[in-house]
Backbone atoms as SQL, in Angstrom:
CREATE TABLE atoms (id INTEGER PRIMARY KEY, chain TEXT, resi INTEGER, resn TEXT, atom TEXT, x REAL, y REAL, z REAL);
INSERT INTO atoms VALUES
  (1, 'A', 1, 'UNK', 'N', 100.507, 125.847, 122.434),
  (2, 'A', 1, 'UNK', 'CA', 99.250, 125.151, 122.154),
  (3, 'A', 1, 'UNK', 'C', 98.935, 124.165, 123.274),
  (4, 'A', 2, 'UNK', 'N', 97.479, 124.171, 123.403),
  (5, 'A', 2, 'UNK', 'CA', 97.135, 122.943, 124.482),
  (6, 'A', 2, 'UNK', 'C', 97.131, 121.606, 123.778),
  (7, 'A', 3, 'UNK', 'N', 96.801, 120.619, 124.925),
  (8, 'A', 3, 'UNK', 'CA', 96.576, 119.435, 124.367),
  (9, 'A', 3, 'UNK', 'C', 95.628, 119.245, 123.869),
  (10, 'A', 4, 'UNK', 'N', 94.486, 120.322, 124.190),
  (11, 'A', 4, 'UNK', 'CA', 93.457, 119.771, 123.545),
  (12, 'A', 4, 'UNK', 'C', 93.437, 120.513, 121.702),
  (13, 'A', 5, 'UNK', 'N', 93.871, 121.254, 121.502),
  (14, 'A', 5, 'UNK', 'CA', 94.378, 122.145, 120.201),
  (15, 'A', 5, 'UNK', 'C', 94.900, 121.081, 119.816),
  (16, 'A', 6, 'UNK', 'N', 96.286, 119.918, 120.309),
  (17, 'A', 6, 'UNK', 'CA', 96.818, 119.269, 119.435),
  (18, 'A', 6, 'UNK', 'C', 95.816, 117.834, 118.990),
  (19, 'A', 7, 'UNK', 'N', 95.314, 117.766, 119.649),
  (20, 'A', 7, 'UNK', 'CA', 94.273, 116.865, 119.650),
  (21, 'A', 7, 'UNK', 'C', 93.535, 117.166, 118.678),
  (22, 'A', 8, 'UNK', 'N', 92.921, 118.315, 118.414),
  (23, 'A', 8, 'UNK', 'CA', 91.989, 118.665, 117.475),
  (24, 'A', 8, 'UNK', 'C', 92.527, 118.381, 116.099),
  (25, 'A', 9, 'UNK', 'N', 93.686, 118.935, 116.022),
  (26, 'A', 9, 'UNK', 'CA', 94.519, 119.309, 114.573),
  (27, 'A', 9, 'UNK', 'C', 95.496, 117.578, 114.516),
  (28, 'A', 10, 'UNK', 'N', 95.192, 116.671, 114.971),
  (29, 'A', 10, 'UNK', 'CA', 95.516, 115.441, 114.769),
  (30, 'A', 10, 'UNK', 'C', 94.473, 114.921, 114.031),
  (31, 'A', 11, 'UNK', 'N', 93.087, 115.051, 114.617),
  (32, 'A', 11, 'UNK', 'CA', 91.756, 114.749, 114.439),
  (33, 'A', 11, 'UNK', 'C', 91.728, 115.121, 112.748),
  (34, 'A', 12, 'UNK', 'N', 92.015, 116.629, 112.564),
  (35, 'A', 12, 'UNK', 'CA', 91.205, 116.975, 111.697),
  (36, 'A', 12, 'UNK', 'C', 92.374, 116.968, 110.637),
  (37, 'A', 13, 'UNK', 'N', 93.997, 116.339, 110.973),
  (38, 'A', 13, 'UNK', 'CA', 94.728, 115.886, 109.522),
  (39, 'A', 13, 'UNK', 'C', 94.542, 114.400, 109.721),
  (40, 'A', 14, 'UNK', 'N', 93.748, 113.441, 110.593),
  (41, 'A', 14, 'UNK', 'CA', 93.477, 112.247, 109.934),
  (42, 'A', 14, 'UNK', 'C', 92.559, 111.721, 109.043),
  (43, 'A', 15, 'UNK', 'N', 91.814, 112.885, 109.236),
  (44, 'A', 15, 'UNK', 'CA', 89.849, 112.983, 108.770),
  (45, 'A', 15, 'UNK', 'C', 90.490, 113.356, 107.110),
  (46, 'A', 16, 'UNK', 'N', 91.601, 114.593, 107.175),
  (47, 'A', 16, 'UNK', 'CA', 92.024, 114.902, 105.790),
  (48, 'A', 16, 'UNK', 'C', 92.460, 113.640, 105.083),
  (49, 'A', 17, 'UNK', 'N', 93.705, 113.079, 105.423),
  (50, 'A', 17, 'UNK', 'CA', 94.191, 111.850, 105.122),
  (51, 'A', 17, 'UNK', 'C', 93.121, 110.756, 104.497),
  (52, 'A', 18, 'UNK', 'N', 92.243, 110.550, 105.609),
  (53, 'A', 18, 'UNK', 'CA', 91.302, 109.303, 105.279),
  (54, 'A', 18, 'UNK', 'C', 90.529, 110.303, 103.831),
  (55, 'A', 19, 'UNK', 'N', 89.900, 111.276, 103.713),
  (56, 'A', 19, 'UNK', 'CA', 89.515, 111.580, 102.978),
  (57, 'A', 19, 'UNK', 'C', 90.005, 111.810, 100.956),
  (58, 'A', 20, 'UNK', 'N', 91.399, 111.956, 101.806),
  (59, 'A', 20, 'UNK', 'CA', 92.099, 112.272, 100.285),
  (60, 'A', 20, 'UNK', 'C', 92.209, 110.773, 99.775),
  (61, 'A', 21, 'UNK', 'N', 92.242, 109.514, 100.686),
  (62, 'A', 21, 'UNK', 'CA', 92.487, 108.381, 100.520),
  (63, 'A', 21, 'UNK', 'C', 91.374, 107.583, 99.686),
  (64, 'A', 22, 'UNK', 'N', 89.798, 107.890, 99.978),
  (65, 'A', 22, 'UNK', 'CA', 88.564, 107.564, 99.900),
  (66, 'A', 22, 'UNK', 'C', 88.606, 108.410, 98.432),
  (67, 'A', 23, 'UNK', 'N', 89.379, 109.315, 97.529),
  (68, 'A', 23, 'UNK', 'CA', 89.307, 110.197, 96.757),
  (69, 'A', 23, 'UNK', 'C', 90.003, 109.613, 95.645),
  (70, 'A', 24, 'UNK', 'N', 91.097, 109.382, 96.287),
  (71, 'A', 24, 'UNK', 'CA', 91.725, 108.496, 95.162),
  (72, 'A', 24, 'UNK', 'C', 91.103, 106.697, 94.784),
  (73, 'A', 25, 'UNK', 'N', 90.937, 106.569, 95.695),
  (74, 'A', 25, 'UNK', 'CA', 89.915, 105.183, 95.345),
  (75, 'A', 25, 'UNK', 'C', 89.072, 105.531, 94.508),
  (76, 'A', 26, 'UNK', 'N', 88.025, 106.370, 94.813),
  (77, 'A', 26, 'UNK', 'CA', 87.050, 107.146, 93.644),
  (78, 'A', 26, 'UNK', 'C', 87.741, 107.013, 92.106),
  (79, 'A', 27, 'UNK', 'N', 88.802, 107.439, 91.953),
  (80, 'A', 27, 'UNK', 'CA', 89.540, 108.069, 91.199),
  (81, 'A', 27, 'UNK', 'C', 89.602, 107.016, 90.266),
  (82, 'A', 28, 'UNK', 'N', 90.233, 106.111, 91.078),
  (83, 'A', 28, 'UNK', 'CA', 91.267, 104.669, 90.147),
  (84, 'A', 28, 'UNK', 'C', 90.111, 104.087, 90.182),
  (85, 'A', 29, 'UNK', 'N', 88.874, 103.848, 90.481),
  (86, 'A', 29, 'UNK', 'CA', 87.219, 103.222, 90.124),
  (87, 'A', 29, 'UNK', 'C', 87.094, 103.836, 88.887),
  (88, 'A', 30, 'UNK', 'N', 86.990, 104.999, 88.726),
  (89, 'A', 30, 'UNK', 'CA', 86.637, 105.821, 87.530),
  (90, 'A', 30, 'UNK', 'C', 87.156, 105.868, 86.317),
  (91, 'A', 31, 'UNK', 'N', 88.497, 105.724, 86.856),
  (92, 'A', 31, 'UNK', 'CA', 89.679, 105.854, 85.786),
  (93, 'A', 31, 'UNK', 'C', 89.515, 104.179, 84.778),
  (94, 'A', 32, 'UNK', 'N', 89.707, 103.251, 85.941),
  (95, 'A', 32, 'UNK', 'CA', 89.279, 101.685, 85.458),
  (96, 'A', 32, 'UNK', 'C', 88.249, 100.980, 84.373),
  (97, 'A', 33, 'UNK', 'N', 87.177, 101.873, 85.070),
  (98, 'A', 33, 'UNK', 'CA', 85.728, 101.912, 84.090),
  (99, 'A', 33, 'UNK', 'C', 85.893, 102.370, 83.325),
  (100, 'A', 34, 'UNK', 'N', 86.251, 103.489, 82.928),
  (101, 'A', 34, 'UNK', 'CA', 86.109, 104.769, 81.446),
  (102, 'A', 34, 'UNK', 'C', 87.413, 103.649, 80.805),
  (103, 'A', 35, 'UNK', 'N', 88.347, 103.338, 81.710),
  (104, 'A', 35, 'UNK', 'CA', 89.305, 102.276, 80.717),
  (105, 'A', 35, 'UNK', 'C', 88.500, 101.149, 80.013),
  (106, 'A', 36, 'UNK', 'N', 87.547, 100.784, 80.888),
  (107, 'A', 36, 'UNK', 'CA', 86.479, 98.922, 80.733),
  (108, 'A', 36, 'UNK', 'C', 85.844, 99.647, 79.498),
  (109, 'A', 37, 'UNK', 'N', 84.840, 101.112, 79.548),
  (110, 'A', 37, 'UNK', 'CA', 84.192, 101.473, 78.617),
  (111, 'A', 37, 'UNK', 'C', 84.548, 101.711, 76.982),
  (112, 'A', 38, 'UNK', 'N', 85.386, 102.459, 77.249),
  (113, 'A', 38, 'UNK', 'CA', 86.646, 102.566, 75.778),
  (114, 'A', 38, 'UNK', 'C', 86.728, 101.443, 75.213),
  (115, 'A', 39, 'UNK', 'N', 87.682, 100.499, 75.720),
  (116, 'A', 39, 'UNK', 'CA', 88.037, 99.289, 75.527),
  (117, 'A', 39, 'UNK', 'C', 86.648, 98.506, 74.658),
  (118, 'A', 40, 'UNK', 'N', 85.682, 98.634, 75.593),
  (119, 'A', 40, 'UNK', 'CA', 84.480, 97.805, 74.991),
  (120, 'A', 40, 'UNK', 'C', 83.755, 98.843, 73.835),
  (121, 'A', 41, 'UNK', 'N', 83.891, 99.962, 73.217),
  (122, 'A', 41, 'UNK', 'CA', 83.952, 100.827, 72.342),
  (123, 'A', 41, 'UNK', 'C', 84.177, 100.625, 71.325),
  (124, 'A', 42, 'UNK', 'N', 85.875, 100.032, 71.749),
  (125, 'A', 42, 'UNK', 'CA', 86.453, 99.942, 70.249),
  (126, 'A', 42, 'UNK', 'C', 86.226, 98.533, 69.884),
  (127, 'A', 43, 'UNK', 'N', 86.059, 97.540, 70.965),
  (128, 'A', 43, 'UNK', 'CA', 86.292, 96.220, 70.270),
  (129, 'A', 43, 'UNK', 'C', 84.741, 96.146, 69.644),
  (130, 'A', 44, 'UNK', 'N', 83.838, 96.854, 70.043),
  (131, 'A', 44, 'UNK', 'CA', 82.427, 96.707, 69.246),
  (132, 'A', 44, 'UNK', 'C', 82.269, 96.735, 67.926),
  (133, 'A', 45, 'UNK', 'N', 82.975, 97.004, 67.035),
  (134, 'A', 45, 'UNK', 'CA', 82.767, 97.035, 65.861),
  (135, 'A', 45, 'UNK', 'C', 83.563, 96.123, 65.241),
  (136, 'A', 46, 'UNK', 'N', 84.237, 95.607, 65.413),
  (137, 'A', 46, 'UNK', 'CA', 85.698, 94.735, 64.901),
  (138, 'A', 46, 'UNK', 'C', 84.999, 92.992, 64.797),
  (139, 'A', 47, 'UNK', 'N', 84.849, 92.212, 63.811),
  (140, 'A', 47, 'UNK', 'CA', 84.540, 91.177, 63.820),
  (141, 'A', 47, 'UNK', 'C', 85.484, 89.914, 64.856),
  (142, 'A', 48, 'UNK', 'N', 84.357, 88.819, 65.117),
  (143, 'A', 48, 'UNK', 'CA', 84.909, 88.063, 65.948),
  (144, 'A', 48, 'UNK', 'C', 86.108, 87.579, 66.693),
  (145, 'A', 49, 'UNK', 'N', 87.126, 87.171, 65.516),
  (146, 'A', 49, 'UNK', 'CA', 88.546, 86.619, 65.560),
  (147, 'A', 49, 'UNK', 'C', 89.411, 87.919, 65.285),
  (148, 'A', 50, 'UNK', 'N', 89.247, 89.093, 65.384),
  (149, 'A', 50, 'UNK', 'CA', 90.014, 90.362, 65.402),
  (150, 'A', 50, 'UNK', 'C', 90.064, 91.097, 66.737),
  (151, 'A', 51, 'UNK', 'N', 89.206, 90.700, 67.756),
  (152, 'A', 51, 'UNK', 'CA', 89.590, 91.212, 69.232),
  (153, 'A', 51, 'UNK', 'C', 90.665, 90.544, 69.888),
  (154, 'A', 52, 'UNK', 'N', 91.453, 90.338, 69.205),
  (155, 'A', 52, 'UNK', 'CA', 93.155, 90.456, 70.774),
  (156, 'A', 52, 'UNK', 'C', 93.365, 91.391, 70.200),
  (157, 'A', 53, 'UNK', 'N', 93.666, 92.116, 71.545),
  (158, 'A', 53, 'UNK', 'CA', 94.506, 93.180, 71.776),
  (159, 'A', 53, 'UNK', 'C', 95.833, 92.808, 71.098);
């Protein structure tokens, strides 16, 4: 392989990397919220002094 081949395939597993990285951030955002949403779900119906967890 040339240098410029290794060059490329450096390029294009950092682009992967950063991407799978930007994916999981997505992820644990999503995951967090649908946790915030639930959470605020169930405590909606439960009178005042009965929300601690």
């Amino acid at each position: 392989m040339t240098s410029t081949t290794h060059s490329r395939i450096n390029l294009r597993h950092r682009h992967n990397a950063t991407q799978l990285r930007e994916a999981e951030i997505h992820m644990f955002k999503f995951t967090r919220l649908l946790g915030l949403l639930l959470n605020a779900e169930k405590l909606r119906g439960m009178p005042v002094g009965e929300n601690q967890n």
